[in-house]
KOLPAFI-741052 format. One line per 5 residues: number of its first residue (from 0); for each residue x, y, z of N, C-alpha, C. Coordinates in pm, 1 decimal. Atoms other than C-alpha are relative to their C-alpha. Example, Ala and Ser with C-alpha at 12.3 -4.5 7.8 and 13.67 -1.06 7.14 Angstrom:
0) 89.0/-119.0/0.0/1230.0/-450.0/780.0/90.0/120.0/0.0 ~ -82.0/-119.0/-6.0/1367.0/-106.0/714.0/-77.0/109.0/73.0
//
This chain:
0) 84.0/-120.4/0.0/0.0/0.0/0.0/87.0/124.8/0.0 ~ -105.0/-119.1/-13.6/121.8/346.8/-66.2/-71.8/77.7/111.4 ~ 21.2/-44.5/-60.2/186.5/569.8/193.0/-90.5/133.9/-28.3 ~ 117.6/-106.1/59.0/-96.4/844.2/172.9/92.8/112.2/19.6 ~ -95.5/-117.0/62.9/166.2/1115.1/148.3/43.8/3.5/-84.0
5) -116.9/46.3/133.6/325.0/967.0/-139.6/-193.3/37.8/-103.7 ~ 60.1/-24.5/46.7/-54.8/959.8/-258.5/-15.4/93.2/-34.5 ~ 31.1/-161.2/30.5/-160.1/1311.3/-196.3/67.3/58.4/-84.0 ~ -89.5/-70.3/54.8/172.1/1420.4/-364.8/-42.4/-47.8/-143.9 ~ 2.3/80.1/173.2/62.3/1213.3/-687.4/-74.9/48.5/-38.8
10) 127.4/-77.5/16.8/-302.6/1393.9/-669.7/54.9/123.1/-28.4 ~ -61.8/-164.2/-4.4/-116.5/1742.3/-642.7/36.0/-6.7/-150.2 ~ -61.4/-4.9/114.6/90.0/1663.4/-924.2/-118.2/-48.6/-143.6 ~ 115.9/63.3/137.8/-199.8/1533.4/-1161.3/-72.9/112.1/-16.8 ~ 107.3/-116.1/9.0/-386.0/1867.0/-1062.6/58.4/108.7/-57.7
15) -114.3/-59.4/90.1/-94.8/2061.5/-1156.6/13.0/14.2/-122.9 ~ 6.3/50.2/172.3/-71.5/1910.7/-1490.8/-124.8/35.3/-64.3 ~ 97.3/10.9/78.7/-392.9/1928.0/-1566.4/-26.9/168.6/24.6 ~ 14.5/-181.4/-45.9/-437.8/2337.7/-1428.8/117.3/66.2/-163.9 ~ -170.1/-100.8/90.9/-74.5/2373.3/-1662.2/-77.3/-18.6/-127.3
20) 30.4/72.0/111.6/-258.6/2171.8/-1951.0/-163.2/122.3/-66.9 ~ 91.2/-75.6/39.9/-548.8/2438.8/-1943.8/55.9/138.7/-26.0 ~ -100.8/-120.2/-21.1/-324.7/2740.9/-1875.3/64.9/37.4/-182.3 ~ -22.9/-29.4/161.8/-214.0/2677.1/-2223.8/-58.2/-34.9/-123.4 ~ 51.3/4.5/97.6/-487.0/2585.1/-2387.7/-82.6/133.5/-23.4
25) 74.1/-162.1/14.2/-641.6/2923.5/-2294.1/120.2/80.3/-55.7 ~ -65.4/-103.0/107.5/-330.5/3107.3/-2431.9/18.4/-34.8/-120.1 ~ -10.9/50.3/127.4/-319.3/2912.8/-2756.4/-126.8/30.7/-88.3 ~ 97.1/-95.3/65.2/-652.4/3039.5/-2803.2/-25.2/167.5/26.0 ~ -20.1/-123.0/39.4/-582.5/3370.4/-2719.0/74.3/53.9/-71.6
30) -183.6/-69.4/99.6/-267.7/3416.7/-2958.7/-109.4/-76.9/-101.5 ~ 125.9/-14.1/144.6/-574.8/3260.1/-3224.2/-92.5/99.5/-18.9 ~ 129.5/-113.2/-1.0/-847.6/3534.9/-3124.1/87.3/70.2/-34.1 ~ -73.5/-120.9/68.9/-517.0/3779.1/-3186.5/10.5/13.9/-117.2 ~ -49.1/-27.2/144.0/-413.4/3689.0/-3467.1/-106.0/-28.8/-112.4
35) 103.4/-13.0/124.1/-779.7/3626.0/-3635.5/-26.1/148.8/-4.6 ~ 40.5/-152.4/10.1/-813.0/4020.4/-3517.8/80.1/55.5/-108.5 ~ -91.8/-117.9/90.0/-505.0/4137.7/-3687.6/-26.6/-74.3/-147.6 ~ 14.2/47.7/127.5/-605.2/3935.6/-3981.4/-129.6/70.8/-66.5 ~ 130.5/-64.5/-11.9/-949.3/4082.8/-3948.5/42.5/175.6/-66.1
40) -45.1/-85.7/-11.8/-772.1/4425.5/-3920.9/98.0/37.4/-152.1 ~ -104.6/-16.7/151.6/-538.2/4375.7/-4232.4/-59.7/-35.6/-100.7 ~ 89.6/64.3/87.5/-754.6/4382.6/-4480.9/108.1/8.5/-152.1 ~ -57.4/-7.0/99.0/-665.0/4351.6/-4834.3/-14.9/119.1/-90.3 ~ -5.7/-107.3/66.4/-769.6/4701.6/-4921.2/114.8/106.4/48.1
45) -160.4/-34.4/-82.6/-517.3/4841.7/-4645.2/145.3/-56.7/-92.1 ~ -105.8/91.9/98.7/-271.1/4600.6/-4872.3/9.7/120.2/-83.0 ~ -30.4/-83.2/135.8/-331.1/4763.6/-5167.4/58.9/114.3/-11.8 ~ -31.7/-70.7/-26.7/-296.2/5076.8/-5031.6/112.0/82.3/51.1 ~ -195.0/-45.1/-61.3/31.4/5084.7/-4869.1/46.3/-61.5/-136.5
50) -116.7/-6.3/168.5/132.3/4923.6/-5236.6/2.9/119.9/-81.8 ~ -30.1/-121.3/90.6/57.1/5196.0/-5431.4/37.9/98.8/37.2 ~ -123.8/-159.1/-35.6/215.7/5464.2/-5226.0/122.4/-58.0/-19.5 ~ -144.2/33.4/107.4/539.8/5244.1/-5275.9/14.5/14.1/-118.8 ~ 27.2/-23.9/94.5/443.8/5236.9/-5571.6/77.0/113.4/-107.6
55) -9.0/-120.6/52.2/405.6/5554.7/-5655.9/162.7/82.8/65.3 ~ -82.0/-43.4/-20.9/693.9/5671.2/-5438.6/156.9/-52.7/-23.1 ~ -162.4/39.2/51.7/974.0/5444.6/-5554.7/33.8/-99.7/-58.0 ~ 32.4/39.3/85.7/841.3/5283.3/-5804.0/5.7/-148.2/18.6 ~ 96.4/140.0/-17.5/759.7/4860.6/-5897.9/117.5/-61.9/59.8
60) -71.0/87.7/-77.8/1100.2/4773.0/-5799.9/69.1/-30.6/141.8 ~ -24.2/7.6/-115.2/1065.0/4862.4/-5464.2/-117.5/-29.9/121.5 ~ 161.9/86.8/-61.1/736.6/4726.8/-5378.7/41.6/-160.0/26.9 ~ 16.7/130.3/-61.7/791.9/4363.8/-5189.2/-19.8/38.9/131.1 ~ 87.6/59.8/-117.0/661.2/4185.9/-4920.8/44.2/42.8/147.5
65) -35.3/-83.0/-96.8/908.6/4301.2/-4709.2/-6.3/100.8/82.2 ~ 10.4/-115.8/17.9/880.7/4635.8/-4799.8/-168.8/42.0/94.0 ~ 121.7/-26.7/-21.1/500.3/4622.1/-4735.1/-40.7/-33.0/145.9 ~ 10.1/61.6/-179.5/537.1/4435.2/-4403.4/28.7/80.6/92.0 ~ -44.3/-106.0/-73.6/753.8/4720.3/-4230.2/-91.7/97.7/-20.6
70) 140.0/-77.0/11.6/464.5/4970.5/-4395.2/-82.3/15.8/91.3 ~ 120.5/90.9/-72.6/208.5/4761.0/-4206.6/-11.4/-35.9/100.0 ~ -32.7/59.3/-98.6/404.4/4685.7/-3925.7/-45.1/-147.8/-0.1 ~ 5.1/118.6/-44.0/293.8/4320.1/-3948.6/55.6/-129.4/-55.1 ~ -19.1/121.9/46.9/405.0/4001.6/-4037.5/12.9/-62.2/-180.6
75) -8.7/37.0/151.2/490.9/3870.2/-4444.6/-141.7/-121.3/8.3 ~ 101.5/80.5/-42.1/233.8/3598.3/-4328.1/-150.4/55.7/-56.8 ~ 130.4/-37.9/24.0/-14.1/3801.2/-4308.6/-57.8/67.7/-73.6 ~ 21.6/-78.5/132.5/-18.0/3988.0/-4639.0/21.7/-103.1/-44.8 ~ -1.8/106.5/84.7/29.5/3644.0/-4786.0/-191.3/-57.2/12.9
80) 156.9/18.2/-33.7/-337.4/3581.9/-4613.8/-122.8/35.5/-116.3 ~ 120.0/-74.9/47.1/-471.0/3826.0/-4828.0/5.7/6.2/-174.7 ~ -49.7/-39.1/157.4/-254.8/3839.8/-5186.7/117.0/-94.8/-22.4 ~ -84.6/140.7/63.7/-64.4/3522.7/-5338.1/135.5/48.3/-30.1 ~ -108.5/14.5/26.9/216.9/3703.7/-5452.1/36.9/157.2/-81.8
85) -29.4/-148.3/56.9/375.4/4044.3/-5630.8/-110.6/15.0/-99.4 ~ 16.9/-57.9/97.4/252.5/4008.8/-5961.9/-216.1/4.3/26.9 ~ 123.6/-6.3/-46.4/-135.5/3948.6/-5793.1/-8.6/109.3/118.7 ~ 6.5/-121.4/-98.7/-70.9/4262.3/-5560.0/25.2/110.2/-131.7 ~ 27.7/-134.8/157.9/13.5/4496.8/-5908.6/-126.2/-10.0/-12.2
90) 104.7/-1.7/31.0/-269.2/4340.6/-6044.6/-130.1/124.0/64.2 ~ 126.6/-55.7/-98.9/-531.4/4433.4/-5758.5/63.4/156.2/37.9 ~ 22.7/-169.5/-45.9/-350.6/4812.6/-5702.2/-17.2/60.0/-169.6 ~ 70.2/-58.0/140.1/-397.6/4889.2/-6100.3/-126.8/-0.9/-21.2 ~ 137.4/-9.8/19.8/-757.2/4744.9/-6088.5/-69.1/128.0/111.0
95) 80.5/-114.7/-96.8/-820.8/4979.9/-5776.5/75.4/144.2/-51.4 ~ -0.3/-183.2/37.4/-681.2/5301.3/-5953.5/-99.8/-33.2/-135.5 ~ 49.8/10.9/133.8/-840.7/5216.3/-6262.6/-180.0/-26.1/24.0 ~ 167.4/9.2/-25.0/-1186.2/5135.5/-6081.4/-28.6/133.7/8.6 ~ 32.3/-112.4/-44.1/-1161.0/5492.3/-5950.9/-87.8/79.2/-156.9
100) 1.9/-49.1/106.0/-1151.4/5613.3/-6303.1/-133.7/-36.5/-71.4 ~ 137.3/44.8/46.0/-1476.6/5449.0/-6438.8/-107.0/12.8/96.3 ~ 92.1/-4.1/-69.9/-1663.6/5446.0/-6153.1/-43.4/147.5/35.9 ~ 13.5/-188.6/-2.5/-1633.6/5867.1/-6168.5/-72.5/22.0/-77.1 ~ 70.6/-7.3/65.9/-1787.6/5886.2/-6465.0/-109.1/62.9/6.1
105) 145.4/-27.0/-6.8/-2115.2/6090.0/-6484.9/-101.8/-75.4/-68.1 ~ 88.4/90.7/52.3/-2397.6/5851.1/-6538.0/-128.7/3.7/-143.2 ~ 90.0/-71.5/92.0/-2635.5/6093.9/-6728.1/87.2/76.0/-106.7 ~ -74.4/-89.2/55.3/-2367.3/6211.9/-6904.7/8.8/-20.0/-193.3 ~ 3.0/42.8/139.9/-2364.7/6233.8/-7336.6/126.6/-118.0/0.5
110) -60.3/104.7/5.0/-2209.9/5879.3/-7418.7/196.3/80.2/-91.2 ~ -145.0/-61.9/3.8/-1936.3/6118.5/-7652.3/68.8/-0.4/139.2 ~ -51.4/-109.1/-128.6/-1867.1/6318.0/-7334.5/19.0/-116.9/69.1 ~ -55.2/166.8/-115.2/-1835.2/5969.6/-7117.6/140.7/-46.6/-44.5 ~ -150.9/89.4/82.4/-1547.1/5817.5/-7385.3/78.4/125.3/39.3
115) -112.8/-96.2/-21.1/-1386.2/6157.8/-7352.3/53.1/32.0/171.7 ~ -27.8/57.1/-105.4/-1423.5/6133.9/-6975.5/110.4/-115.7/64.6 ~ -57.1/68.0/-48.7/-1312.3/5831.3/-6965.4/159.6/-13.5/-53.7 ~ -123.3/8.3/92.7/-1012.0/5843.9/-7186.8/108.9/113.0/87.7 ~ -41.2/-154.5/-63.5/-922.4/6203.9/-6993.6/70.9/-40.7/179.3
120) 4.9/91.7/-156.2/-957.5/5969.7/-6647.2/144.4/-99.6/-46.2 ~ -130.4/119.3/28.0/-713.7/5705.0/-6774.4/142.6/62.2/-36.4 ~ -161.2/-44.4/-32.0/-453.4/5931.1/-6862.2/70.1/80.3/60.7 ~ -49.1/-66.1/-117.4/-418.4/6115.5/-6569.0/29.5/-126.0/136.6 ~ -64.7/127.8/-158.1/-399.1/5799.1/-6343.7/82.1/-39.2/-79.6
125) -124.3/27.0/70.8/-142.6/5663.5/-6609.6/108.8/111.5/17.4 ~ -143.3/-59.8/4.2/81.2/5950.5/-6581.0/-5.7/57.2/151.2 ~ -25.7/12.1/-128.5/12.1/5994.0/-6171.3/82.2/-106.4/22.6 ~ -69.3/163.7/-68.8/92.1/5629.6/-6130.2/89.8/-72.3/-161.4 ~ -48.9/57.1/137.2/328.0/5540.2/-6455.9/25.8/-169.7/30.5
130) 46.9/133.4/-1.0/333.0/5193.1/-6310.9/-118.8/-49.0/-71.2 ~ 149.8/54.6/69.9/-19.7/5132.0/-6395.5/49.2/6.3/-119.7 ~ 5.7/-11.2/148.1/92.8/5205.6/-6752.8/93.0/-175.6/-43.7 ~ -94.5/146.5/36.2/374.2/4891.0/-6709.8/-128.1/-118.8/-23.6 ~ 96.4/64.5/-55.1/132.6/4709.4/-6537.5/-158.0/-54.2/-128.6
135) 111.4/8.8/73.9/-161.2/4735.8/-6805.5/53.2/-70.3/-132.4 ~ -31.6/65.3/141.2/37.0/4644.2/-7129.0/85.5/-129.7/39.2 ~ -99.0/161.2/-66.5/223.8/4355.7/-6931.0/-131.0/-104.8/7.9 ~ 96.2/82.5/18.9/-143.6/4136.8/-6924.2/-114.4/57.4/-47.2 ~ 159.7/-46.1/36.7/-416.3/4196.3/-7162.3/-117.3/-10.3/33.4
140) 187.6/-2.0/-45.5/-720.6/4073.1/-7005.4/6.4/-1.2/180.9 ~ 17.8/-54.3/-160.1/-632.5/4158.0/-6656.6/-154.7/60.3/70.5 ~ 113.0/-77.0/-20.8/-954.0/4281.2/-6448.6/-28.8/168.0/-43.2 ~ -10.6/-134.7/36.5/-834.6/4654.5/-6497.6/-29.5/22.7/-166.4 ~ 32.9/25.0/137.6/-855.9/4592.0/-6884.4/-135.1/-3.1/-22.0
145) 147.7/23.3/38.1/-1178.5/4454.3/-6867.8/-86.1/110.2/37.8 ~ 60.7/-120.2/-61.4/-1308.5/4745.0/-6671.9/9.7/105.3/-101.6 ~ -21.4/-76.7/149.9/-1191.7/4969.2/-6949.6/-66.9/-56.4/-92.1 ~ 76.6/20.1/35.2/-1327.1/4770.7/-7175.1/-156.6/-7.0/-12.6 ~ 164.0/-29.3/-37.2/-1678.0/4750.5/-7023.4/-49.8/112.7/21.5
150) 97.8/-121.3/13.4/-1725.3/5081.4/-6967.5/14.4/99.0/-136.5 ~ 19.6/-65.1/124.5/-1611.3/5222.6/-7282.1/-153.8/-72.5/-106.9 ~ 122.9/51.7/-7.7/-1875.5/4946.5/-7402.9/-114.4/5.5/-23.3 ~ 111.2/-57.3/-17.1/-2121.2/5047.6/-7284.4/-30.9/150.0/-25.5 ~ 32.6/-168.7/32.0/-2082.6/5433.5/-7374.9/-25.5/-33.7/-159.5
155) -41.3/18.3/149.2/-2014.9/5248.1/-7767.1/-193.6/3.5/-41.9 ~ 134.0/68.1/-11.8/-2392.2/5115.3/-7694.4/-99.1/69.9/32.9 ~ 70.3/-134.4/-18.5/-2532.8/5427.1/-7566.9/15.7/82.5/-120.8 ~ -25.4/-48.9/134.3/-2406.5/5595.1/-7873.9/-32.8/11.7/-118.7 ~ 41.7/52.8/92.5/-2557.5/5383.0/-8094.4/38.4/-97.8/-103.6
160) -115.9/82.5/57.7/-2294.5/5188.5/-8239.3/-70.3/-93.6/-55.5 ~ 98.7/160.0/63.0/-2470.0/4885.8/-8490.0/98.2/-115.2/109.8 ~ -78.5/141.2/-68.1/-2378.6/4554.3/-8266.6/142.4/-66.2/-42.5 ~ -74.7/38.2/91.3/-2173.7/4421.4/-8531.8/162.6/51.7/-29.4 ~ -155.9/-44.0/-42.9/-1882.6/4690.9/-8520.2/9.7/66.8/151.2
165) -61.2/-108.0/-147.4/-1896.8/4786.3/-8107.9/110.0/-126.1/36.0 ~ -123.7/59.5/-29.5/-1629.4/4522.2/-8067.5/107.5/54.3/-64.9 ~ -117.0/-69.1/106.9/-1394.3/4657.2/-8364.7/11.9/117.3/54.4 ~ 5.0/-83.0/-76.0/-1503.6/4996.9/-8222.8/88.9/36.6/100.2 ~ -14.4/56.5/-153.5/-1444.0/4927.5/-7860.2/137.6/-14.3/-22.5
170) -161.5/7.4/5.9/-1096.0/4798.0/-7941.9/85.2/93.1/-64.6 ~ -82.8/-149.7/70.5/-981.0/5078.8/-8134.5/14.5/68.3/92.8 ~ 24.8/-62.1/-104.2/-1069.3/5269.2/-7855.2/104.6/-7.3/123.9 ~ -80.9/55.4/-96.4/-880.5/5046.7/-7599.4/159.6/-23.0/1.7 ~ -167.5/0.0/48.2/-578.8/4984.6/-7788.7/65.6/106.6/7.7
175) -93.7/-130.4/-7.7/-495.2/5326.6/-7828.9/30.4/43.3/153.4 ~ -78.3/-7.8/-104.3/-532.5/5350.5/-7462.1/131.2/-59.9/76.0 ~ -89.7/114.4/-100.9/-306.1/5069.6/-7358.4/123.1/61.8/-85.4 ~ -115.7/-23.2/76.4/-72.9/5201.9/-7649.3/69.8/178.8/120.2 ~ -124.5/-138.7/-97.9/10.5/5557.7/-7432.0/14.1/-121.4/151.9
180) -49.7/98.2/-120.9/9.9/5296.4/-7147.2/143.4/-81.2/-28.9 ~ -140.6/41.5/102.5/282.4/5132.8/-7335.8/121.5/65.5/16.1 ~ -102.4/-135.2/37.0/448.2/5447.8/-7395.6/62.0/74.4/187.4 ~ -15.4/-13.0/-128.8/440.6/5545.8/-7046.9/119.8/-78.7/54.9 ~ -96.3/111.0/-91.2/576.7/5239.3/-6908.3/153.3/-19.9/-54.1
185) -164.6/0.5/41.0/881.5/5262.2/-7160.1/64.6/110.8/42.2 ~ -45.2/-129.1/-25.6/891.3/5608.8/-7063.5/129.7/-11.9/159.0 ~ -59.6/60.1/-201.7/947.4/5478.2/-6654.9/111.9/-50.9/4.5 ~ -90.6/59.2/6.4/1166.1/5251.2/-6759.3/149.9/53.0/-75.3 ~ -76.9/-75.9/103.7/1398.4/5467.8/-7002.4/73.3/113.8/64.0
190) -35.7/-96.8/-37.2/1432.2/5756.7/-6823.4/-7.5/60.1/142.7 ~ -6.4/-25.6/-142.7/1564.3/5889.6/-6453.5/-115.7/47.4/24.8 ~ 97.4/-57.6/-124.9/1297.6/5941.2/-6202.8/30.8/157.7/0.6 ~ 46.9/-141.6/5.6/1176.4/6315.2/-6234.2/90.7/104.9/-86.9 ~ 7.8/-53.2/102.7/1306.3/6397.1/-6546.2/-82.0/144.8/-83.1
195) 61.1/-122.4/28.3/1215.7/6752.3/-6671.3/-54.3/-71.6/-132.5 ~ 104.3/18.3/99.9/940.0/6680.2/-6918.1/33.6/135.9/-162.7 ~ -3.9/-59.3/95.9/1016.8/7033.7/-7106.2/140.4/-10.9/-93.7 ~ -179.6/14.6/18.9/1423.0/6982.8/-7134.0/-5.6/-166.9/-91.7 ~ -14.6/171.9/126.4/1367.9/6613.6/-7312.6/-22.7/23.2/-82.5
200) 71.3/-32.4/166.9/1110.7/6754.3/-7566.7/121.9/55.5/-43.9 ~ -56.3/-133.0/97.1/1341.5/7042.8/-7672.7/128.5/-77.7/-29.5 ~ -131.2/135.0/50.9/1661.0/6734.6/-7639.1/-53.3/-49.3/-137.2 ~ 7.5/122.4/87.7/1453.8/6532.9/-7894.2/-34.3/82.0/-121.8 ~ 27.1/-111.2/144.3/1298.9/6851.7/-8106.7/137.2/61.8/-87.5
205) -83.7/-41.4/61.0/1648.7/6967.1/-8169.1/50.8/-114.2/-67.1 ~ -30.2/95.7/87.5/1729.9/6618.2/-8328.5/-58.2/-13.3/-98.7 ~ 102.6/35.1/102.6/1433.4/6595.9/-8528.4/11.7/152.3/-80.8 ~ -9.0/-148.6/85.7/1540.0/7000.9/-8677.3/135.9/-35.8/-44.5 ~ -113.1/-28.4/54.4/1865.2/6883.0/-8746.0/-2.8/-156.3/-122.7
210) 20.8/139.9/116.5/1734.1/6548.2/-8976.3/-36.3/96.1/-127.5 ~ 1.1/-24.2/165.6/1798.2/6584.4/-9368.0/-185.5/47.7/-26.0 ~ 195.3/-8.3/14.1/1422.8/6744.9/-9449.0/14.8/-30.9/-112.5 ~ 50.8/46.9/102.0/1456.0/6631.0/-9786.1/-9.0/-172.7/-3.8 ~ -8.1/128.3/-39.8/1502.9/6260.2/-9614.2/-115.6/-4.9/110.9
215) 109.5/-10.8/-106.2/1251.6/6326.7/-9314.7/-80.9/101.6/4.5 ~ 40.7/-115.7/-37.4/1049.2/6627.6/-9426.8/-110.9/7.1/102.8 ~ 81.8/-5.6/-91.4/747.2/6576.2/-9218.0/62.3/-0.8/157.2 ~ -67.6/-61.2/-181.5/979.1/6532.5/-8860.9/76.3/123.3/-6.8 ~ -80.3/-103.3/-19.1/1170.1/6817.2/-8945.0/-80.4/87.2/-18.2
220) 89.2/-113.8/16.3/845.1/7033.5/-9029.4/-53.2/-17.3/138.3 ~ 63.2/-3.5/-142.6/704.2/6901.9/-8700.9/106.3/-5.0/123.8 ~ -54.2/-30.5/-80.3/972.2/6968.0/-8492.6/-3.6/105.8/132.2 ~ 64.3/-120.4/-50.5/879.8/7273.4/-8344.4/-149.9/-79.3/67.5 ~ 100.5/37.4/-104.1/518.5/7126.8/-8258.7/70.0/-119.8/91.3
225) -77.4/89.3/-140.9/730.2/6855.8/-8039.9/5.2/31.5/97.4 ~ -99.6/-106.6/-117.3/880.1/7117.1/-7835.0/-155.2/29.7/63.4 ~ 117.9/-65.7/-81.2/538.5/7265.1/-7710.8/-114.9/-48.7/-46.4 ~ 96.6/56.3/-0.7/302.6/7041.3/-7766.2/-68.3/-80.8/114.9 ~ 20.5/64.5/-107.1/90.0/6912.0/-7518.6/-42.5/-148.4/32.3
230) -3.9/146.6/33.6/72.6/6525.8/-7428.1/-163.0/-10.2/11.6 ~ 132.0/37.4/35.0/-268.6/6505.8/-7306.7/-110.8/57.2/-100.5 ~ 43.6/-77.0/86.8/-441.4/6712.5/-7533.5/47.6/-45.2/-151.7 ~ -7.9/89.7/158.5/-271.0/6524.4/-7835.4/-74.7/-112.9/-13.3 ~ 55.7/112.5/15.3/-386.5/6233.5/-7676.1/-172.9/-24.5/3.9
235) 164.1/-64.7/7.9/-772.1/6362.4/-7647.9/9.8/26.5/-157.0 ~ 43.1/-29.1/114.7/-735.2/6501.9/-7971.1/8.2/-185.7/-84.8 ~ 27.7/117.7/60.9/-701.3/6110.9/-8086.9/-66.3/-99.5/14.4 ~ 171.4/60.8/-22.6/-984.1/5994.1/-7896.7/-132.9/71.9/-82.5 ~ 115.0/-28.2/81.3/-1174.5/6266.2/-8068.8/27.2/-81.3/-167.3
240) 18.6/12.1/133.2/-1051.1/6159.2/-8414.2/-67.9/-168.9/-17.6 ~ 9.8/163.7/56.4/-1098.4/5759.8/-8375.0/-176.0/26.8/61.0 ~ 138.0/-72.2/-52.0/-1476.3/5940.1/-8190.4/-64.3/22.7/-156.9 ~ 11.7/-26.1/141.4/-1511.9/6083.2/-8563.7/-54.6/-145.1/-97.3 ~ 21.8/106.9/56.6/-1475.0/5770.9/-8708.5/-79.2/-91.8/24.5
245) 127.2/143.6/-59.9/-1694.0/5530.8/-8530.5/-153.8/88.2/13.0 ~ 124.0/-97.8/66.0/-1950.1/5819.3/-8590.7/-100.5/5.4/-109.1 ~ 4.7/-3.4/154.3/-1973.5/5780.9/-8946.4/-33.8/-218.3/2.9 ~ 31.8/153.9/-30.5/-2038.0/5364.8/-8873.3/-182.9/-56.0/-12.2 ~ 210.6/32.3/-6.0/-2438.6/5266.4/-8953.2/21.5/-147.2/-104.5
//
């Protein structure tokens, strides 16, 4: 028989264990209620958001996970929770500048006046955020694409457009946007961060005045409009002209 001191001490110790055995099952669920909060708390629009100020402030090749974690103060974990990986974090901060842009739109507004809207919208967030411009001609049917697409679309369809050419339409339309998107993004890539805009033209106008004009007469007559010409306003004036054209369409 055991001595009942030796017992008691065996009871103690079983109560112990089992007190220690709860002790940490209640903090194992409180470090879960934390970390479903901060998961709760980190949403994936917060994400986006601290991307595109990197973004925007020091451009695509300084946007990682890292980067975004110190932002966020939290964990690589937990921005993995929310976004698979870089090129699905571009994605989702181009579709959220590019939603802005369509979803502004005036609803009652003449379907012209909408395309010119919208065209006017797209290349002011393209040359705020010249990422978005990489970003857009790097996957064609991305959500941001389609969004462009659908709402030009639907202005083609308000318009009056026969069924038959609002796709041909529509893509004329789109292409030319993605093409200054294009242009943009080679721009980003080509040339130092905050580059004087007027000092390049007048670099590239004095090349194009010093080409043979009986070998290049048209760049050497348009040289001069280079120099002081304005980008968006050329690029409006070629929404109105391809506008013109899908006009004349019955």
């Amino acid at each position: 028989m055991f001595p009942s001191k030796l017992i008691g001490t065996l009871f103690q110790g079983i109560i112990l264990e089992q007190r220690s055995n709860r002790v940490k099952m209640m903090l194992m669920a409180t470090k879960a209620q934390r970390a479903e909060r901060r998961a709760d708390a980190l949403s994936k629009e917060r994400i986006v958001e601290a991307a595109i100020e990197i973004l925007d402030t020091d451009g695509e090749s300084a946007l990682t996970f890292r980067a975004l974690a110190s932002r966020l103060a939290t964990g690589a974990g937990a921005i993995y929770w929310h976004v698979a990986s870089k090129n699905d974090l571009l994605a989702a901060a181009t579709d959220d500048v590019i939603a802005r842009v369509t979803t502004e739109v005036v609803s009652d507004a003449e379907p012209r006046e909408a395309i010119r809207a919208i065209a006017s919208g797209l290349f002011d967030a393209i040359d705020t955020h010249p990422w978005v411009g990489a970003q857009l001609s790097r996957e064609p049917w991305q959500s941001a694409v389609r969004r462009i697409l659908e709402s030009v679309g639907e202005q083609l369809q308000a318009l009056g457009v026969p069924e038959r050419a609002q796709f041909d339409c529509a893509s004329a339309l789109v292409n030319y946007v993605l093409g200054l998107a294009g242009q943009y993004a080679a721009g980003a890539r080509l040339l130092p961060r905050g580059t004087d805009r007027s000092a390049f033209l007048a670099t590239v106008a004095a090349r194009w005045a010093q080409l043979d004009p009986a070998e290049y007469p048209f760049m050497h007559q348009m040289a001069t409009q280079l120099r002081e010409h304005d980008d968006r306003e050329q690029f409006l004036a070629g929404i109105d002209l391809i506008l013109a054209g899908i006009t004349t369409v019955r």
